[in-house]
Each structure stands twice: as structure tokens, then as C-alpha cells.
C-alpha positions in Angstrom: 97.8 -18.7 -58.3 95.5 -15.8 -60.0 92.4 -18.3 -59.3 93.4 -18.8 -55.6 94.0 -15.2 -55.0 90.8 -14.3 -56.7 88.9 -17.0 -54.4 90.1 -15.3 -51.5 88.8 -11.5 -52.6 85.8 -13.2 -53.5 85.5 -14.9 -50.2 86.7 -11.4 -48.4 83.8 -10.1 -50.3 80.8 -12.1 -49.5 82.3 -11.8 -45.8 82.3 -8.1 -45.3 79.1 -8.0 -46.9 77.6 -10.3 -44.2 79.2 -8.7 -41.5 81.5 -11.2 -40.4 84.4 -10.3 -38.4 87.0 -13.2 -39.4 90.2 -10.9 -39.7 92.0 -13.4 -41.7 89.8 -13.9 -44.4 88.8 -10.2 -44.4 92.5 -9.2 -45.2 93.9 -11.6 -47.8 97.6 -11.8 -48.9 99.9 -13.5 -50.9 103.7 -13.5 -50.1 105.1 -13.2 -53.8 108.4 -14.6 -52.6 106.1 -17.6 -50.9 104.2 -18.0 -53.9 106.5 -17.9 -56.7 109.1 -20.4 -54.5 105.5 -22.6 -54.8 105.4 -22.7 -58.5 109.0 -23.7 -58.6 108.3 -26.4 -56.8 105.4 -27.6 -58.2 106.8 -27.2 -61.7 110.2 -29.0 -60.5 108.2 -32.2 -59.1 106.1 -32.3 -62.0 109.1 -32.6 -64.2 110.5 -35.3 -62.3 107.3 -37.3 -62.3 107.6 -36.6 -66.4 111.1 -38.3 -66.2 110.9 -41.1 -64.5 107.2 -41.5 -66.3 109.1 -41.3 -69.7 111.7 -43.7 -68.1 108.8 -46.5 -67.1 107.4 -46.8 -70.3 110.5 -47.7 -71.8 110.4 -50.8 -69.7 108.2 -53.3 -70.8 105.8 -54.7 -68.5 107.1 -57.8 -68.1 110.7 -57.0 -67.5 109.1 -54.9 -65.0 107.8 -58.2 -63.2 110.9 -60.2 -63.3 112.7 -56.9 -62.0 110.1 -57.4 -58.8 
């Protein structure tokens, strides 16, 4: 989140400096409730894909098969 907000200053920089007039880019903003609701998410999906990771490799591969 701190890298993509930093991308965006840096982006709002080199566009002000040029003399662009892209409103959206020149004003950047992060909704904290938006963001933080993001990370949840992320961190939620990642721990399912952990789980049912952890749950596959205690199947062998060719139980897996016949299971198919």
C-alpha cells in the first residue's frame, strides 16, 4: 500500500512538472477505509489458499488421480 501510494505522488510529480492537466493523477488519494478493507481481503484469500495448499499436500498424488 505505502509503494502504491508513493507511485502515485511520484507520478503526480513528474505530471505537474510537465504541465499536464490530468486532474486525477494530479490529486492522488487513498480511501483508508477502502484500503485497509483491501488488505483484509487479500490477507483472508491468502490464508485460504495456505489451507487448502497445506490440505493438498497431504494427499498423495496418486490418490489424487483415482479421486479424478
Amino acid at each position: 500500500m505505502v509503494l502504491g501510494v508513493g507511485l502515485l505522488e511520484l507520478i503526480s510529480f513528474g505530471l505537474r512538472s510537465a504541465g499536464t492537466k490530468l486532474p486525477y493523477f494530479l490529486n492522488p488519494e487513498v480511501n483508508f477505509r477502502i484500503a485497509v478493507t483491501a488488505i483484509f481481503l487479500l490477507v483472508g484469500a491468502a490464508y485460504c489458499g495456505a489451507g487448502a495448499g497445506f490440505t493438498a499436500a497431504k494427499i498423495t498424488p496418486t490418490e489424487a488421480m483415482r479421486a479424478q
